[in-house]
C-alpha positions as CSV (number, residue, x, y, z in Angstrom):
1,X,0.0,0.0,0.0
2,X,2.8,2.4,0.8
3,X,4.5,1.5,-2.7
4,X,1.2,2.5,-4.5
5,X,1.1,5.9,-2.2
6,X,4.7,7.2,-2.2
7,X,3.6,10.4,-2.0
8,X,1.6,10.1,1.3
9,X,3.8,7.6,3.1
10,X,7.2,8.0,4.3
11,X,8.8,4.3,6.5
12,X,11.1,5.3,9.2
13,X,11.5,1.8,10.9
14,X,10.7,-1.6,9.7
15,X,11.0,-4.5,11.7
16,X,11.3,-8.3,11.3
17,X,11.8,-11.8,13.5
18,X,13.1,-14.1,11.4
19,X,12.8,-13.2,8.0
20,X,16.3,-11.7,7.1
21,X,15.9,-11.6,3.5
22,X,12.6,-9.8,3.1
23,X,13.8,-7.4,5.3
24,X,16.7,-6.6,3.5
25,X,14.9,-6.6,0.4
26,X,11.9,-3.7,2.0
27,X,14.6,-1.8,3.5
28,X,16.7,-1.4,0.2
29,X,13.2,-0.5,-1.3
30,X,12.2,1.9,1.0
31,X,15.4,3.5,2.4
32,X,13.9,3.6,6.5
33,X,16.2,5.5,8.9
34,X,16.5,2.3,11.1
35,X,15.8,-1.5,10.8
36,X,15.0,-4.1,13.7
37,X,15.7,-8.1,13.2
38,X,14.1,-9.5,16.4
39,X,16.4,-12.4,16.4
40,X,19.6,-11.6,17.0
41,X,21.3,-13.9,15.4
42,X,20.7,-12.3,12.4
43,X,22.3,-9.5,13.0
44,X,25.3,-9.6,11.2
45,X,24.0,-10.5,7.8
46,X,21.2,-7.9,8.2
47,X,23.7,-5.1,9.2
48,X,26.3,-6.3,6.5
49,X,23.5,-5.8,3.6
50,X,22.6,-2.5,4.6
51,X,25.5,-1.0,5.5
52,X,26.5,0.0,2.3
53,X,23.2,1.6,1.8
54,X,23.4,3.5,4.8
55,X,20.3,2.1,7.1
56,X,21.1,2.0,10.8
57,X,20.5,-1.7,12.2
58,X,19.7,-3.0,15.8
59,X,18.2,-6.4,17.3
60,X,16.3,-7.7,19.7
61,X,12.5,-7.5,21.3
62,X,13.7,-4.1,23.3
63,X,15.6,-2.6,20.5
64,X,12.0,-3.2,19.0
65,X,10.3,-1.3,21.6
66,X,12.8,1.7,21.4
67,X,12.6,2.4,18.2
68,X,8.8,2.6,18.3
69,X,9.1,5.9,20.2
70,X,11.8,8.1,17.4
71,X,10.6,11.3,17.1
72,X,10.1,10.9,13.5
73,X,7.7,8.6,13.6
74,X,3.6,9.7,13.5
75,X,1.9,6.2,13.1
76,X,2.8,2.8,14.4
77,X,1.7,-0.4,12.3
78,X,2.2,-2.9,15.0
79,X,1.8,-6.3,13.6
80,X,3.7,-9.2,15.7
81,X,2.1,-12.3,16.4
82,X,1.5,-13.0,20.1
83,X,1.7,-11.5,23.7
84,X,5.3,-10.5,21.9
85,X,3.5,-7.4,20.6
86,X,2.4,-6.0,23.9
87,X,5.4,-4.3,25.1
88,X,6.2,-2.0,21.7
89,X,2.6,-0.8,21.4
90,X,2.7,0.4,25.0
91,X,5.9,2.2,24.4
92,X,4.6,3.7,20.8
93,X,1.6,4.7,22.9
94,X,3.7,6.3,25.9
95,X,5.3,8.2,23.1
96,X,2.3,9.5,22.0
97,X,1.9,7.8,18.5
98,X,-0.8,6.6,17.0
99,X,-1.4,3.0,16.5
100,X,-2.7,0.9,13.3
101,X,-3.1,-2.2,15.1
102,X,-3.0,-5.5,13.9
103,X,-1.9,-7.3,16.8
104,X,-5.0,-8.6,18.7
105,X,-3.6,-10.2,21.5
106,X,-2.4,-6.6,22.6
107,X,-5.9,-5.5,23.5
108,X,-7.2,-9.5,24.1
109,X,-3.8,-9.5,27.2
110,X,-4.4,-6.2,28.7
111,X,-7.4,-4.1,26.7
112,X,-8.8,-2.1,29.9
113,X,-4.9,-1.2,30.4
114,X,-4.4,0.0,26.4
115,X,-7.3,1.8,26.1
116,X,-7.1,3.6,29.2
117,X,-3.1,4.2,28.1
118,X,-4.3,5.6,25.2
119,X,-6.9,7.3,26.0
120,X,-4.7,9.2,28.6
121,X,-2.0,9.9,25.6
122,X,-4.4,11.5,24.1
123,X,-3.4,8.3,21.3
124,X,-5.5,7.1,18.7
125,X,-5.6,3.4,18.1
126,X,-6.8,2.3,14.5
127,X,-8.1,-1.1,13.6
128,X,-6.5,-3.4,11.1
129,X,-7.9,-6.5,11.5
130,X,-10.7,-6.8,8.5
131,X,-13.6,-7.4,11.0
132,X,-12.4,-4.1,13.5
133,X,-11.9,-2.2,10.2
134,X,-15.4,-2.8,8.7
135,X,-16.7,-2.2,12.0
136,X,-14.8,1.5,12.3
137,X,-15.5,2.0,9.1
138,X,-19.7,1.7,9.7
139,X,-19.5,4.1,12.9
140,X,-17.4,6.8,10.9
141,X,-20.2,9.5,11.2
142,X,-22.2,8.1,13.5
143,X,-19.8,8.6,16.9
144,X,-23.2,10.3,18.3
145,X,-25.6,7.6,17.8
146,X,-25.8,4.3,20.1
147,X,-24.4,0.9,19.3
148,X,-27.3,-1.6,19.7
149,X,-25.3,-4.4,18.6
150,X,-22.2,-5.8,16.5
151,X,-22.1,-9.0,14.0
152,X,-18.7,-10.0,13.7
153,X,-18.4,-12.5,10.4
154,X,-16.6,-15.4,10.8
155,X,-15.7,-17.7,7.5
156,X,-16.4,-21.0,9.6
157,X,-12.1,-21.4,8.7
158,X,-11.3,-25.2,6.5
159,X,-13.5,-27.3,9.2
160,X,-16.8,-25.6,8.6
161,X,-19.8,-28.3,9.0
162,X,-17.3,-30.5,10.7
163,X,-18.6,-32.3,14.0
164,X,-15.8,-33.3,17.0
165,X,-16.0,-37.0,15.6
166,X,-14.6,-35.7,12.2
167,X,-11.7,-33.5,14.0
168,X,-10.5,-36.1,16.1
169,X,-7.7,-37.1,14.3
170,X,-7.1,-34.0,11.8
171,X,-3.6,-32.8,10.4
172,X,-2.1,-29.6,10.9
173,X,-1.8,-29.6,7.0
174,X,-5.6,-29.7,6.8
175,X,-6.1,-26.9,8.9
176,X,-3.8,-24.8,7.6
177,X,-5.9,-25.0,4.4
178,X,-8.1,-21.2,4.7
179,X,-10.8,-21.2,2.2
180,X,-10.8,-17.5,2.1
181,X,-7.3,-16.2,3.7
182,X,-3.4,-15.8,3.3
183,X,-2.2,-15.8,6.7
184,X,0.8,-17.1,8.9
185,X,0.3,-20.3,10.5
186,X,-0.3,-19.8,14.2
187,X,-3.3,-17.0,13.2
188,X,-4.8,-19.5,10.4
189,X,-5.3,-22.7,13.1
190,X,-7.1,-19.9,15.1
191,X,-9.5,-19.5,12.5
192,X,-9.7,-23.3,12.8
193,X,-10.9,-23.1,15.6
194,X,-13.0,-20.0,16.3
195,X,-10.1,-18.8,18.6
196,X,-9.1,-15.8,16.4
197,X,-13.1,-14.7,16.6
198,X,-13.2,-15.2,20.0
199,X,-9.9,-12.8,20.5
200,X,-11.7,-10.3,17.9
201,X,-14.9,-10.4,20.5
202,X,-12.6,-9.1,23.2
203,X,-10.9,-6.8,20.9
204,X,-14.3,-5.5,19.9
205,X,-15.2,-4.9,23.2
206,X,-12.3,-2.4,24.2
207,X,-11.7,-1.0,20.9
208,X,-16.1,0.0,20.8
209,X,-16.6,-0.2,24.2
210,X,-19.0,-3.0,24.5
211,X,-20.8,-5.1,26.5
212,X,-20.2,-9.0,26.2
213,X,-24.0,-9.6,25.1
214,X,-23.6,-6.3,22.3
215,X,-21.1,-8.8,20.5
216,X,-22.6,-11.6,18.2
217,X,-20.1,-13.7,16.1
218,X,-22.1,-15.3,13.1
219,X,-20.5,-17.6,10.7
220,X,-20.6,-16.0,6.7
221,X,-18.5,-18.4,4.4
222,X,-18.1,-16.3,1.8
223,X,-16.1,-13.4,3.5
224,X,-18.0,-10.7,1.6
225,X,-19.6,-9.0,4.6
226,X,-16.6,-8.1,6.9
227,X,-19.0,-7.2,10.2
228,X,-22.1,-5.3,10.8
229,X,-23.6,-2.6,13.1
230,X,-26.8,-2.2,14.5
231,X,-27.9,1.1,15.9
232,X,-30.6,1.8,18.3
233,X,-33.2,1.9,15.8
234,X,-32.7,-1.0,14.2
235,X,-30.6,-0.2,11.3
236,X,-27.6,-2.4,10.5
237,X,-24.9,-1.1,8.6
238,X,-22.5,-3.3,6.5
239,X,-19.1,-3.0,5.0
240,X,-18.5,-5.9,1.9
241,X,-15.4,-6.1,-0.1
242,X,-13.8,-9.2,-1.0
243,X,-11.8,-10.5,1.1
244,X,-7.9,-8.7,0.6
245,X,-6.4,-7.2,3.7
246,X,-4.7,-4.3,1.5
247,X,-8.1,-2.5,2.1
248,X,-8.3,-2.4,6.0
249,X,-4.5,-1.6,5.8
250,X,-4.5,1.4,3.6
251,X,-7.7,2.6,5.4
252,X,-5.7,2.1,9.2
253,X,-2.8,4.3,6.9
254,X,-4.9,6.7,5.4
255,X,-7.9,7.4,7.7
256,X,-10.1,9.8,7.4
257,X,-9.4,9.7,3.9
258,X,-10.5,7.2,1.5
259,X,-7.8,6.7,-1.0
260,X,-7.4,4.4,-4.3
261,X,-7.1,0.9,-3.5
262,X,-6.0,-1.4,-6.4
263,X,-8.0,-4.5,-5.1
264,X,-11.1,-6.4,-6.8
265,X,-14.1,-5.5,-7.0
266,X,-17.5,-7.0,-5.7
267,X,-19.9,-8.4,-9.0
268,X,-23.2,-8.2,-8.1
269,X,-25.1,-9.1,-11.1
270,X,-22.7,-12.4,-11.5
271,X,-24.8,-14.0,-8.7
272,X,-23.4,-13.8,-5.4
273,X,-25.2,-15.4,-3.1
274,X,-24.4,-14.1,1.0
275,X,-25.4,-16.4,3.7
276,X,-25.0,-16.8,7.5
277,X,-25.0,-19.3,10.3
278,X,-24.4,-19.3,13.9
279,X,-21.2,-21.0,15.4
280,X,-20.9,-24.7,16.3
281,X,-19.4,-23.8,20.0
282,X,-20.2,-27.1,20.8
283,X,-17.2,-28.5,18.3
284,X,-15.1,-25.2,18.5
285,X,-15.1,-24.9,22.0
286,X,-12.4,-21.8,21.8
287,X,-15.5,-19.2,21.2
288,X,-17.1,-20.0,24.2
289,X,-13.7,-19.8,26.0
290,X,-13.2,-16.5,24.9
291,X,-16.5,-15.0,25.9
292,X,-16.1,-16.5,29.4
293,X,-12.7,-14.6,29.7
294,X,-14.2,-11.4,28.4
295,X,-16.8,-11.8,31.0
296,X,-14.4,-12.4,33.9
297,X,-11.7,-10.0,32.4
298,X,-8.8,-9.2,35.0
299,X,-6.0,-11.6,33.0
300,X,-8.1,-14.8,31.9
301,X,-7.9,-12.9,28.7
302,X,-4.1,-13.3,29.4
303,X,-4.3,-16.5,30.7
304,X,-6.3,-17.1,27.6
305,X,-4.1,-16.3,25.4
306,X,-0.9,-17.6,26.7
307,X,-2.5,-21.2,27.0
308,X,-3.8,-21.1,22.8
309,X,0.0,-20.2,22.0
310,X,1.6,-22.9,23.7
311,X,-1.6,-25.1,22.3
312,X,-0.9,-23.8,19.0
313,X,2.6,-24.3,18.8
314,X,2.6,-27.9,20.2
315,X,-0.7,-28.8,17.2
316,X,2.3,-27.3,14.5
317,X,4.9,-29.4,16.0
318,X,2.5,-32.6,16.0
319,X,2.7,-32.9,19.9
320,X,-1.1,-31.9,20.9
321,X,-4.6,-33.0,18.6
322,X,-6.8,-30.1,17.2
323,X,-9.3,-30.8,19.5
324,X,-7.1,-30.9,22.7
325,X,-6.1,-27.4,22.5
326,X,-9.3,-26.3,24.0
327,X,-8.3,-28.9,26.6
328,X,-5.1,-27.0,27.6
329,X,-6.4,-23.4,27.5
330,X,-9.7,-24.7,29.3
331,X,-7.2,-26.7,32.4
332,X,-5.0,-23.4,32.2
333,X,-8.2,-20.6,32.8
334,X,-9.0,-22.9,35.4
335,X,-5.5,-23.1,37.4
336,X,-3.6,-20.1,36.9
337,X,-4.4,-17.4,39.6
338,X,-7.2,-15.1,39.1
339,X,-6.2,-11.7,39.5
340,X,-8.9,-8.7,39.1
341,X,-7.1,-6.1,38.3
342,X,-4.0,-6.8,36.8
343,X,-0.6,-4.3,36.4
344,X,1.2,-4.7,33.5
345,X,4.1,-6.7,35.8
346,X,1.0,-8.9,36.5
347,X,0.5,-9.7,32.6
348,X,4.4,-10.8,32.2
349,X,4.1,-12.7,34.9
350,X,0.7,-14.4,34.3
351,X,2.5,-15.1,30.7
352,X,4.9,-16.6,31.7
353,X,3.0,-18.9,34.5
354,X,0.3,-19.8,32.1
355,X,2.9,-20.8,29.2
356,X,4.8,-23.2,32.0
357,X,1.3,-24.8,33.0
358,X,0.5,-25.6,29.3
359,X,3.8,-27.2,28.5
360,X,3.7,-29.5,31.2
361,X,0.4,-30.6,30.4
362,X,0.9,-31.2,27.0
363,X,4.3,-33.0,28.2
């Protein structure tokens, strides 16, 4: 998006984890003042690449969360995958810059804590995520007029109409197959199983300042609807687009203004046909799981999370079933301590106790 609108967007930092040679290849593209490799073991062949192009280079998670706060910078696009994310966007935010934010699990760990954060920075904190986006997108214009209701769409993932008895035994290859979506592995077997719509339920909540019962997830395979609103009189309000995530990222970059988007267009009079479902939370138990840690809030939502990472990592690695994930972030909500109102020392450390719990009873 920012290579169709040179003109609008300057990059002062990129960042990466792992991927050394993209990276490289962004940075030589766009000439940022500073690049990040998380993993510092990639330093030296990050740093030996750009030198000669002049691009200052640093590593490591803290180096991440410095850099976030350079003078330069106006707007942070904060995209890690994972509790990992939690730390730079409260240091962007303390620095007063606005976030586009595509990291869930920031406001899913400690929402109350962001928002408040921001809202005391006097920061702005823009929605990436497709469902967030179309859901920004319908209120724009209508700050002064009541919420009844949100429907978050959900695509139903590669297990759609699939019963417990048929997941038993599934592969991590078969649910890494997205009808609809491109995404990175751990965020695509959340979509397997309902647990990246039950982390967008939370993240609706803070973001729109929700109740738990405003929030209703309803399952739309086609991804043409992206999420509705319902006012107080009953009108509902829809954003469709097919499904491209260059949209909700330009829009994050370039609100209030509507720029041009080089994406397909919707073809109306070739038949599309729009339908919608409710969840099976009886098969993808990870929705209801969610809702119950939105409803007790404190840092289940932490625990929450912490437990599906570990879950999720040891499904890729073949070590946990599909169906068993549920299991370890159900045992986990259940035996780490419950603490009301969690500091952000209390989020590390309820990480950090949740991910040992999950380990050993997946070991």
């Amino acid at each position: 998006m920012i290579a169709e609108h040179p003109d609008r967007f300057n990059v002062e930092v990129l960042t990466a984890n792992n991927n050394v040679s993209l990276l490289i290849e962004q940075a030589i593209k766009f000439k940022p003042n500073v690049v990040v490799i998380a993993n510092e073991k990639f330093y030296n062949k990050t740093a030996d690449a750009l030198q000669p192009v002049g691009i200052k280079v640093y590593a490591g998670l803290d180096s991440i969360s410095s850099v976030v706060q350079m003078e330069n910078i106006d707007l942070v696009l904060t995209a890690m995958v994972g509790f990992a994310g939690l730390k730079p966007t409260i240091k962007a935010i303390e620095a007063g810059k606005n976030i586009a934010l595509s990291n869930k699990e920031t406001l899913v760990v400690a929402g109350e804590f962001i928002t408040e954060l921001a809202e005391n920075k006097g920061v702005e904190i823009y929605p990436v995520d497709s469902e967030h986006s179309a859901i920004f997108q319908c209120v724009t214009g209508e700050f002064h007029n009541r919420i009844a209701k949100i429907f978050l769409t959900a695509s139903g993932g590669p297990f759609l109409g699939k019963n417990r008895r048929d997941l038993a035994n599934v592969t991590k290859e078969a649910a890494l197959k997205h009808p609809r979506w491109n995404m990175g592995a751990k965020v695509t077997i959340d979509s397997a199983s309902l647990m990246n719509k039950g982390f967008e339920v939370i993240e609706a909540c803070w973001l729109f300042g929700l109740k738990t019962e405003q929030i209703e997830v309803v399952i739309h395979p086609q991804s043409i609807i992206h999420s509705m609103v319902e006012f107080e009189d009953g009108s509902i309000k829809a954003q469709l687009s097919l499904p491209d995530m260059r949209l909700p990222i330009q829009y994050a970059l370039s609100y209030p203004d509507r720029i041009s988007c080089e994406i397909p267009r919707i073809k109306f009079n070739h038949g599309t046909i729009l339908t919608f479902d409710k969840p099976d939370t009886a098969t993808f138990r990870n929705l209801d799981l969610a809702y119950h840690a939105l409803e007790k809030n404190g840092n289940m939502p932490c625990i929450l999370n912490a437990a599906n990472e570990v879950a999720v990592e040891a499904f890729l690695s073949d070590k946990l079933g599909f169906l068993e994930i549920s299991d370890v972030i159900e045992t986990c909500m259940g035996k780490i301590n419950y603490i009301s109102s969690p500091c952000y020392e209390d989020f590390t450390d309820t990480d950090f106790e949740t991910r040992i719990k999950a380990k050993e009873l997946i070991e």
